[in-house]
Biopython code that builds the backbone (N, CA, C, O; Angstrom):
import numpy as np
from Bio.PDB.StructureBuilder import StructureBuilder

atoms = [
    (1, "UNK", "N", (0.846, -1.168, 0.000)),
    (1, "UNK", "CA", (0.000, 0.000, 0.000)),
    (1, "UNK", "C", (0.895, 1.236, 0.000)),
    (1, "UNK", "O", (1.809, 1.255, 0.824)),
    (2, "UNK", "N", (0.738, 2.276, -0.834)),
    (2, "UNK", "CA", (1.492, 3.508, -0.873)),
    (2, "UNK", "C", (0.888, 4.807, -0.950)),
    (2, "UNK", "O", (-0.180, 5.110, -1.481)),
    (3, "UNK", "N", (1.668, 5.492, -0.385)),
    (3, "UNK", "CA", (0.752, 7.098, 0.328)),
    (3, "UNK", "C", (1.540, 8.159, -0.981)),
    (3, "UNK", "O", (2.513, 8.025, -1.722)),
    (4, "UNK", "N", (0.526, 9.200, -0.755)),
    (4, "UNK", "CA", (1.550, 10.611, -1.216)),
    (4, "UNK", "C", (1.367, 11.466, -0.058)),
    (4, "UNK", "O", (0.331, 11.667, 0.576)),
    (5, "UNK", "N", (2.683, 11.999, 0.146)),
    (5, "UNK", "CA", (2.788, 12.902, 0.913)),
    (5, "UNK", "C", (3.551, 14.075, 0.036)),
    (5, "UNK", "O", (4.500, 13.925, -0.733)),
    (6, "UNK", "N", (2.724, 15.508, 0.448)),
    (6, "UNK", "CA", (2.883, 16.994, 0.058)),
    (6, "UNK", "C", (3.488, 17.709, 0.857)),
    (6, "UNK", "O", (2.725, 17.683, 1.823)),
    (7, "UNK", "N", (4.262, 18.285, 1.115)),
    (7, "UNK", "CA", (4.711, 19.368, 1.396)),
    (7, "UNK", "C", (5.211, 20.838, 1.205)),
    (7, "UNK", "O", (6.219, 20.847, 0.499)),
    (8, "UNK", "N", (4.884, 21.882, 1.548)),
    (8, "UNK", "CA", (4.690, 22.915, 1.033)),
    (8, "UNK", "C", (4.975, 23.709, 2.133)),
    (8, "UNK", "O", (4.333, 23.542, 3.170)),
    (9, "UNK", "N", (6.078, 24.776, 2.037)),
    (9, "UNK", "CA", (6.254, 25.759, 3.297)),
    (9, "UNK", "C", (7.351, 26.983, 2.393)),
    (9, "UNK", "O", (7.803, 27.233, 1.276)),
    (10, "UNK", "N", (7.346, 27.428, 3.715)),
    (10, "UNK", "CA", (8.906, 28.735, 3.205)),
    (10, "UNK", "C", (10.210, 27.727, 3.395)),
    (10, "UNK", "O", (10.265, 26.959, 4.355)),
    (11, "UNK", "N", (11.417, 27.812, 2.234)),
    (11, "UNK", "CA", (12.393, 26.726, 2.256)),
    (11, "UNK", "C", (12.906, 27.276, 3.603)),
    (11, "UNK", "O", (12.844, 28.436, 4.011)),
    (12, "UNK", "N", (13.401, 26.239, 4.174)),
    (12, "UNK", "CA", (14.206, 26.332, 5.466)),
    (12, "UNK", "C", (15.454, 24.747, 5.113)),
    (12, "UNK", "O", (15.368, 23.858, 4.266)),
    (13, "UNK", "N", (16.388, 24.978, 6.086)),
    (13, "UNK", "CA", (17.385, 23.582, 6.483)),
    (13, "UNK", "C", (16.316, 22.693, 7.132)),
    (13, "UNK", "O", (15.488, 23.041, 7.975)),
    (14, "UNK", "N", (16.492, 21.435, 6.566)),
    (14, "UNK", "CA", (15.957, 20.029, 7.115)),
    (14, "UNK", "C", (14.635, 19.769, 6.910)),
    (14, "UNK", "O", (14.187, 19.491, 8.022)),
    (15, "UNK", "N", (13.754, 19.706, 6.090)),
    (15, "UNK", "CA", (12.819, 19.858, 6.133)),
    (15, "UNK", "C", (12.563, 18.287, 5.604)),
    (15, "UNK", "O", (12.164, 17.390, 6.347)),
    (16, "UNK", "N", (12.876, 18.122, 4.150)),
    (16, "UNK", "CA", (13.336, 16.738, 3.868)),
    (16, "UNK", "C", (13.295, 15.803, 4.756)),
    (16, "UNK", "O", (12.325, 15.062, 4.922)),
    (17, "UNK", "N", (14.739, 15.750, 5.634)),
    (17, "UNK", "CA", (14.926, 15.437, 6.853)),
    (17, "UNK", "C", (14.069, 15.326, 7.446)),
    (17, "UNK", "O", (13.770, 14.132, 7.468)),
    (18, "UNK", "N", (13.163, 16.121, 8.220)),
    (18, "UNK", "CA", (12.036, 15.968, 9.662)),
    (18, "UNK", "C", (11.102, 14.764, 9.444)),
    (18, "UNK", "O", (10.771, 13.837, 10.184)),
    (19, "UNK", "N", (10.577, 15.317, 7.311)),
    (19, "UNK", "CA", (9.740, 14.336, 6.906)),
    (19, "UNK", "C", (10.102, 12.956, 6.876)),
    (19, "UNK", "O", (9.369, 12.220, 7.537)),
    (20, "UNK", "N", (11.131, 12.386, 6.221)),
    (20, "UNK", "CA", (11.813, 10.958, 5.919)),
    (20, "UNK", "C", (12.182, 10.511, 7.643)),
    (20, "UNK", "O", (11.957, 9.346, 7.970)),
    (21, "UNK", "N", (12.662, 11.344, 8.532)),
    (21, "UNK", "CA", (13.030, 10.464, 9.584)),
    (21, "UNK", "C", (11.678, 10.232, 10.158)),
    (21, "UNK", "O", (11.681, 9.055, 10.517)),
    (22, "UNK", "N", (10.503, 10.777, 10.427)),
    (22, "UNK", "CA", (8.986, 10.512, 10.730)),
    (22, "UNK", "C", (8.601, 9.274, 9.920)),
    (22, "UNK", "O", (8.065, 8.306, 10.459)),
    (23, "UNK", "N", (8.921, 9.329, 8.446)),
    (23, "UNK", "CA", (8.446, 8.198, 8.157)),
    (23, "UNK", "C", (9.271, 6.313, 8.635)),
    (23, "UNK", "O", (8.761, 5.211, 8.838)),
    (24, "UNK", "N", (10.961, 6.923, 8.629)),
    (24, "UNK", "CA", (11.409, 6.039, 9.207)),
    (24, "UNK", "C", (11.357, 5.700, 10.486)),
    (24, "UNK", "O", (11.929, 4.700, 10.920)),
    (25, "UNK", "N", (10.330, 6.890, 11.552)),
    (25, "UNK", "CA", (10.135, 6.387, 12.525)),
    (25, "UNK", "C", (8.876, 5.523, 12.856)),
    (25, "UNK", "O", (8.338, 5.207, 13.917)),
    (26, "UNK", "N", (8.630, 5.281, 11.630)),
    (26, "UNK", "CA", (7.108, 4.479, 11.816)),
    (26, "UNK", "C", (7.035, 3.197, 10.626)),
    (26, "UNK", "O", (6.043, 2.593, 10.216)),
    (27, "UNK", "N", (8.649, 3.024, 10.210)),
    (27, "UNK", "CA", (8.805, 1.576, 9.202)),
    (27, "UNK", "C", (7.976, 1.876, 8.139)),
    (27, "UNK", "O", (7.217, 0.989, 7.750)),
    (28, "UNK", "N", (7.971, 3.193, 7.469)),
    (28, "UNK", "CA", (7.464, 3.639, 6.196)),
    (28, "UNK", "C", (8.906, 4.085, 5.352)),
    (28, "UNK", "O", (9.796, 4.856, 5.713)),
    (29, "UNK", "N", (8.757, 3.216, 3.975)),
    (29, "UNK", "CA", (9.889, 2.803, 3.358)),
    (29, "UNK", "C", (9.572, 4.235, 1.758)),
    (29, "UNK", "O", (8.768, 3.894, 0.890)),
    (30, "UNK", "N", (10.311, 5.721, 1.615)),
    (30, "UNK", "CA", (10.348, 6.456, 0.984)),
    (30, "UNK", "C", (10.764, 5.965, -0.622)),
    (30, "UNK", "O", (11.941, 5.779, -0.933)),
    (31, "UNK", "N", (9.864, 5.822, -1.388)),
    (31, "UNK", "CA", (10.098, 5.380, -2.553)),
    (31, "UNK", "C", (10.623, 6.134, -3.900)),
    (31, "UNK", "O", (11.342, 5.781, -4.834)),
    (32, "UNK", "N", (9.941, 7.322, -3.573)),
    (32, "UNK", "CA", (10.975, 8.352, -4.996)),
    (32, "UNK", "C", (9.987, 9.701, -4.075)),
    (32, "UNK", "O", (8.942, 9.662, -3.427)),
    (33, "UNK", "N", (10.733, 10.555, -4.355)),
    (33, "UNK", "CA", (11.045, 12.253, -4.237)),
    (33, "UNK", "C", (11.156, 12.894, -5.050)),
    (33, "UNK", "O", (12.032, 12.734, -5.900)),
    (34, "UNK", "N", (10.291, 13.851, -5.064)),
    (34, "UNK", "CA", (10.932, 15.329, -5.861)),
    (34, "UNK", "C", (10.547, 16.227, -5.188)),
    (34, "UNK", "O", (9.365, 16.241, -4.847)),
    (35, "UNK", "N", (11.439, 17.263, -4.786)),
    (35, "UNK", "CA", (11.142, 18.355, -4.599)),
    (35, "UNK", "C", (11.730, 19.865, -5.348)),
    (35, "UNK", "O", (12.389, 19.738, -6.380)),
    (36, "UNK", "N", (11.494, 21.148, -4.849)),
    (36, "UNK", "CA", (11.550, 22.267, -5.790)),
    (36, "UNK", "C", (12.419, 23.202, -4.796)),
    (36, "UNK", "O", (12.531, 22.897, -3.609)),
    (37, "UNK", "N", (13.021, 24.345, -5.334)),
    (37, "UNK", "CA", (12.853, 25.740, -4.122)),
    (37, "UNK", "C", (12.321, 26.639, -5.303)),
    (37, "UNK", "O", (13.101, 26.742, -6.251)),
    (38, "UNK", "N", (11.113, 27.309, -5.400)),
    (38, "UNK", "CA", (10.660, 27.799, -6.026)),
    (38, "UNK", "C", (10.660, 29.410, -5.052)),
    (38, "UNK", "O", (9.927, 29.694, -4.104)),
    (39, "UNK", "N", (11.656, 30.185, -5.639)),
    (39, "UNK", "CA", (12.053, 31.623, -5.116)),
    (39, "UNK", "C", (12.329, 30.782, -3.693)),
    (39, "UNK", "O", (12.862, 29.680, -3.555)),
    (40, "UNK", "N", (11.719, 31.791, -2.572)),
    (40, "UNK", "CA", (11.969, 30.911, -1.073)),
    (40, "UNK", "C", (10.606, 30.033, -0.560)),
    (40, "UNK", "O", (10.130, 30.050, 0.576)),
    (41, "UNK", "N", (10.235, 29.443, -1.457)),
    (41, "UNK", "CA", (9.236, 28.412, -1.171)),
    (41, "UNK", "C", (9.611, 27.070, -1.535)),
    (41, "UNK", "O", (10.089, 26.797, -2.636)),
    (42, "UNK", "N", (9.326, 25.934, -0.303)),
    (42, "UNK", "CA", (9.887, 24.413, -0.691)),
    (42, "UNK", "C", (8.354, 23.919, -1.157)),
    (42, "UNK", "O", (7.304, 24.335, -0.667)),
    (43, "UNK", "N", (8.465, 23.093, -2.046)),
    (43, "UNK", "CA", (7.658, 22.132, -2.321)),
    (43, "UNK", "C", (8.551, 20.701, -3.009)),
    (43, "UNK", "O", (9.535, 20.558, -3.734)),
    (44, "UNK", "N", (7.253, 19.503, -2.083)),
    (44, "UNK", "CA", (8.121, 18.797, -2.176)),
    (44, "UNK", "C", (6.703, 17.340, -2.258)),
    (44, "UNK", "O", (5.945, 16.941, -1.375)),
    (45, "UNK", "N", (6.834, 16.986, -3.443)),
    (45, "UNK", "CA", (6.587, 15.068, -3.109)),
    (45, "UNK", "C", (6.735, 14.085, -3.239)),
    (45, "UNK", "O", (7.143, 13.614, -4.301)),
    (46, "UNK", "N", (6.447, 13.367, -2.153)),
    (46, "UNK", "CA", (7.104, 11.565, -2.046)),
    (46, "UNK", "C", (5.963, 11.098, -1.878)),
    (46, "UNK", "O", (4.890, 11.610, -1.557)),
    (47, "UNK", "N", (6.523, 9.292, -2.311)),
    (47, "UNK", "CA", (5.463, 8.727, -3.086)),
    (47, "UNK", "C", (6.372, 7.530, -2.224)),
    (47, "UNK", "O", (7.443, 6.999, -2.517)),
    (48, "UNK", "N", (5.226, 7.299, -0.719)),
    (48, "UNK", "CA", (6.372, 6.404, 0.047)),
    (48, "UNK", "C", (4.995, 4.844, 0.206)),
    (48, "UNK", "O", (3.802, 4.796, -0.092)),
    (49, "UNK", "N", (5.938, 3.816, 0.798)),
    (49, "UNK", "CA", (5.017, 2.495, 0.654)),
    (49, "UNK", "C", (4.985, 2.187, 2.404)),
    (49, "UNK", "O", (5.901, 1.840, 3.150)),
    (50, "UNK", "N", (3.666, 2.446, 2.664)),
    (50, "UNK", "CA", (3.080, 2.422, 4.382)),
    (50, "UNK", "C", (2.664, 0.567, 4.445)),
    (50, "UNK", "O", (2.139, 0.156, 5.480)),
    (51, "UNK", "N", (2.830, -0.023, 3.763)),
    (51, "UNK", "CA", (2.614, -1.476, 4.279)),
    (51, "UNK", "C", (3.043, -1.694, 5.165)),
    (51, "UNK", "O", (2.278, -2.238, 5.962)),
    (52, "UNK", "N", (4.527, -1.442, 5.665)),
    (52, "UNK", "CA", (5.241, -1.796, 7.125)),
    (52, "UNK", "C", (4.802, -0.722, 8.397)),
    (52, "UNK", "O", (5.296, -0.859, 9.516)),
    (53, "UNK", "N", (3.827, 0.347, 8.086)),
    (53, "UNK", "CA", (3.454, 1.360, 8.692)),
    (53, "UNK", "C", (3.281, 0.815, 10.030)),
    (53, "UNK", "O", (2.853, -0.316, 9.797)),
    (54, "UNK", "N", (3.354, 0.938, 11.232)),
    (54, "UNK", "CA", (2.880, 0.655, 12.971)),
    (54, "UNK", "C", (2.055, 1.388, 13.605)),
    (54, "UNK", "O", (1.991, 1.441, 14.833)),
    (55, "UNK", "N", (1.313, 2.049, 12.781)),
    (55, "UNK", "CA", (0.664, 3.157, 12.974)),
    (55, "UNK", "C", (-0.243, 2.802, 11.972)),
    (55, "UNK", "O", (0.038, 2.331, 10.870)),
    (56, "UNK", "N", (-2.180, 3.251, 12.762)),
    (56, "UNK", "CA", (-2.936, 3.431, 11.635)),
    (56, "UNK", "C", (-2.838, 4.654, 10.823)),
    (56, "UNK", "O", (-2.186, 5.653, 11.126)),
    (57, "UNK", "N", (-3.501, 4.494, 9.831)),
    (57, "UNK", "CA", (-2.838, 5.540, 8.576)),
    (57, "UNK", "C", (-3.852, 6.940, 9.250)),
    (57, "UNK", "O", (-3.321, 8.015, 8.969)),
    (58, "UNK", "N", (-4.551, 7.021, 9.679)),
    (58, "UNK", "CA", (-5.491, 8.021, 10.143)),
    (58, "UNK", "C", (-4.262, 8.667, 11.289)),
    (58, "UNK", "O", (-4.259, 9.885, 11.465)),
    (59, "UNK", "N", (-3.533, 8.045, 11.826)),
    (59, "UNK", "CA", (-2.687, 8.695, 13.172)),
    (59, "UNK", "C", (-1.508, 8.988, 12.053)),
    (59, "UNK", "O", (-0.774, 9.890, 12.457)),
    (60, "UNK", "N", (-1.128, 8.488, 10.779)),
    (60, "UNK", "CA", (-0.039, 9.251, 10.215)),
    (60, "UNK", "C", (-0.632, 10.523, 9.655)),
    (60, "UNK", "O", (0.117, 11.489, 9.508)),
    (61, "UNK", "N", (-1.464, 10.581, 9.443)),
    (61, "UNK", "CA", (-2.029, 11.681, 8.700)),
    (61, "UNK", "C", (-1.818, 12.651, 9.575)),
    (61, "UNK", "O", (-0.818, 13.362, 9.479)),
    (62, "UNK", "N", (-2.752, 12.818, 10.572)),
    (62, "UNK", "CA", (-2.598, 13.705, 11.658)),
    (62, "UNK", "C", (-1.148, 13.916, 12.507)),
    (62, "UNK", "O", (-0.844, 14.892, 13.193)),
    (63, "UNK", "N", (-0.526, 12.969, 12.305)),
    (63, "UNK", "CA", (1.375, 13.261, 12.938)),
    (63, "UNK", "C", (1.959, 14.269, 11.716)),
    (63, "UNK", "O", (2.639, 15.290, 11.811)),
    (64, "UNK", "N", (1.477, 13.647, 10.651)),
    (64, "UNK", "CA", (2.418, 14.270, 9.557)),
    (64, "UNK", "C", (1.690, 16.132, 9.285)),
    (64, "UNK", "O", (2.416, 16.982, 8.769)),
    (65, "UNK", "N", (0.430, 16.428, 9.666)),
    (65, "UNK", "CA", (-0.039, 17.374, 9.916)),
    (65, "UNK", "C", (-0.036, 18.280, 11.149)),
    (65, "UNK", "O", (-0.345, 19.472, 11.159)),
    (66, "UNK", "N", (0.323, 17.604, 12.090)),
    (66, "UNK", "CA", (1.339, 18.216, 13.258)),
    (66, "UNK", "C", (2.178, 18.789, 12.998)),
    (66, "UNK", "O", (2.365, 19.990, 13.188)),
    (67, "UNK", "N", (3.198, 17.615, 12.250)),
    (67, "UNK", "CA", (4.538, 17.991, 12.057)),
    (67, "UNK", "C", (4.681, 19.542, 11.190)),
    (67, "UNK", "O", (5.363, 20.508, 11.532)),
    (68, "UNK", "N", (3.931, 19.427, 10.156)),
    (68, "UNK", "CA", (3.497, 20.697, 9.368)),
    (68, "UNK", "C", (3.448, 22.116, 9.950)),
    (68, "UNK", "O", (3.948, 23.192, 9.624)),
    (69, "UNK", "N", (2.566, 21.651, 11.042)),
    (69, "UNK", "CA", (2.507, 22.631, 12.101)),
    (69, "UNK", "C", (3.126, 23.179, 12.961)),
    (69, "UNK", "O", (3.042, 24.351, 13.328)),
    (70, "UNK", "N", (3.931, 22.175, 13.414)),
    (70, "UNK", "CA", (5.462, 22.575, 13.876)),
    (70, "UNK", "C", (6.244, 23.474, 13.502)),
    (70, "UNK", "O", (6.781, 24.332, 14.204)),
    (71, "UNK", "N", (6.359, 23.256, 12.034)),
    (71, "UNK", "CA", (7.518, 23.709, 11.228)),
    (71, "UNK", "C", (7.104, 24.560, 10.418)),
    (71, "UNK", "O", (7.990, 24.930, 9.647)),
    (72, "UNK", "N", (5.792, 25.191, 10.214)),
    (72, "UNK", "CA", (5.374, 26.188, 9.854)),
    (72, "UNK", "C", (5.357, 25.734, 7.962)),
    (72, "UNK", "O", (5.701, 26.375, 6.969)),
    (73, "UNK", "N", (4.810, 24.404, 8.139)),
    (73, "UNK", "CA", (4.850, 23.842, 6.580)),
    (73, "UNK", "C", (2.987, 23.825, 6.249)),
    (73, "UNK", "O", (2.173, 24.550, 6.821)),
    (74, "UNK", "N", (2.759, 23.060, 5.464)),
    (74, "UNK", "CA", (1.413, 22.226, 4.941)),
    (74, "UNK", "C", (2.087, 21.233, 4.685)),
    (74, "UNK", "O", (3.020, 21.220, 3.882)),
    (75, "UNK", "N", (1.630, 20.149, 5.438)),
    (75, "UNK", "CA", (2.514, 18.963, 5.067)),
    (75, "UNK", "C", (0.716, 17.931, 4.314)),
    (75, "UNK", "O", (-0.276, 18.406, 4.867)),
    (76, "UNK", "N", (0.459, 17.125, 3.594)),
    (76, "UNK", "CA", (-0.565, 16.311, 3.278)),
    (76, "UNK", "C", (-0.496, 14.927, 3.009)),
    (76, "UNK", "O", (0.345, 14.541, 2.198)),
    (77, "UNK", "N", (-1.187, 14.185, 3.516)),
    (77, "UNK", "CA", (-0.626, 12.610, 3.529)),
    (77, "UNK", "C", (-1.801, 12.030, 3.374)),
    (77, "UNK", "O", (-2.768, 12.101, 4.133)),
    (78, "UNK", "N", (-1.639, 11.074, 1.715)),
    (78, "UNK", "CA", (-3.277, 10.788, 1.044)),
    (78, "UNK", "C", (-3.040, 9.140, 0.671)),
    (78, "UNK", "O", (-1.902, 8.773, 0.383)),
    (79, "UNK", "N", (-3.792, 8.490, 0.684)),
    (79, "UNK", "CA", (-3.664, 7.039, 0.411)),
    (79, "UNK", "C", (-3.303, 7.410, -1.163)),
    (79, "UNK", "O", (-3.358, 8.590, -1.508)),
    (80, "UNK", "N", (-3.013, 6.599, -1.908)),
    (80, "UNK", "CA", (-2.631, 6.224, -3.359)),
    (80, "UNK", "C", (-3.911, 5.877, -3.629)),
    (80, "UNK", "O", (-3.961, 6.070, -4.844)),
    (81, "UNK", "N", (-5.283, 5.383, -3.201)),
    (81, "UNK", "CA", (-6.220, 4.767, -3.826)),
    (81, "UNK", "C", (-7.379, 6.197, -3.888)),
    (81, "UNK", "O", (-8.356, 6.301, -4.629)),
    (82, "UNK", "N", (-6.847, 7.267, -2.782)),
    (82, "UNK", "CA", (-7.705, 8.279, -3.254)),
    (82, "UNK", "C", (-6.904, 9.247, -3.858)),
    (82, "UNK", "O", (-7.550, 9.889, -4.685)),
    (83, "UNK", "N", (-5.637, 9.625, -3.749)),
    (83, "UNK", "CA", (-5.087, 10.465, -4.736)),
    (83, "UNK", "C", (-5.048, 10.063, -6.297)),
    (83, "UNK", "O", (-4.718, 10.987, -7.040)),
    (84, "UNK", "N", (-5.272, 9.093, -6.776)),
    (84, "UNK", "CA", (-5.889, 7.978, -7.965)),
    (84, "UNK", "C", (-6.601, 8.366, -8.671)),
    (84, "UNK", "O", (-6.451, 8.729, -9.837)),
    (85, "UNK", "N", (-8.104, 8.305, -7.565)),
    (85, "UNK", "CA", (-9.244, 8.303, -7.752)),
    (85, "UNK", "C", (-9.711, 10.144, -7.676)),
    (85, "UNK", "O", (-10.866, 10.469, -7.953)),
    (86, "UNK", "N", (-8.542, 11.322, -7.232)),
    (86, "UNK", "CA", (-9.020, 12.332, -7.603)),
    (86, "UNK", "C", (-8.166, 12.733, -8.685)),
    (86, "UNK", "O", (-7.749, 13.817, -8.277)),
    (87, "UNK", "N", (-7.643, 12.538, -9.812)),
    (87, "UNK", "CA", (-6.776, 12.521, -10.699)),
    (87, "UNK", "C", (-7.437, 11.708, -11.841)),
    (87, "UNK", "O", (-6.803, 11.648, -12.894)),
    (88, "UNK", "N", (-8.823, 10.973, -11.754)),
    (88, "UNK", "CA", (-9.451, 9.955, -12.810)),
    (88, "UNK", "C", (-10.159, 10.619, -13.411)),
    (88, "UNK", "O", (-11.169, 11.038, -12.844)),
    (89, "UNK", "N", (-9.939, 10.913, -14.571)),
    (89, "UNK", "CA", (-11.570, 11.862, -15.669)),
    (89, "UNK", "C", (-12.442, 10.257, -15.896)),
    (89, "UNK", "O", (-13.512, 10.216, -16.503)),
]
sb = StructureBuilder()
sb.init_structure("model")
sb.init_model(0)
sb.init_chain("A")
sb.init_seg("    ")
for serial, (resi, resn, name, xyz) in enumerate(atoms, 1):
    if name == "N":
        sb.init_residue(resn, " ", resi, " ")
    sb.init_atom(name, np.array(xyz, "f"), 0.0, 1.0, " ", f" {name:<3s}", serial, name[0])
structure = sb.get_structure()
């Protein structure tokens, strides 16, 4: 099973970082990345695989939207079966 996660803030150091070690703190395996610095704005998404997740996906959502909050980001974390399904004409 695989998620997308968004991120979107003013670029700062580590941001990358905060996200990938959250996911490695919950045995979520980061599968490909891209991100931007567009002027001083980061945007950034990964396209990671939550099968090994230890956590229900409803408590990553809301950690990873914490975390956002923390750091003064928009962070967004969507199953693959509905980011899919809003992308289908």
């Amino acid at each position: 099973m695989r998620a997308v996660i968004t991120v979107v803030g003013k670029d700062a150091v580590g941001i990358l970082a905060k996200v990938a070690n959250r996911c490695s703190d919950h045995k979520i395996n980061v599968i490909e990345v891209t991100q931007s610095i567009l002027q001083d704005m980061f945007a950034m998404i990964m396209m990671v695989d939550v099968t090994a997740c230890d956590i229900p996906f409803t408590q990553l959502v809301d950690e990873m939207m914490d975390l956002g909050n923390e750091n003064g980001l928009v962070i967004h974390c969507m199953h693959e079966d509905i980011f899919n399904a809003m992308h289908t004409i």
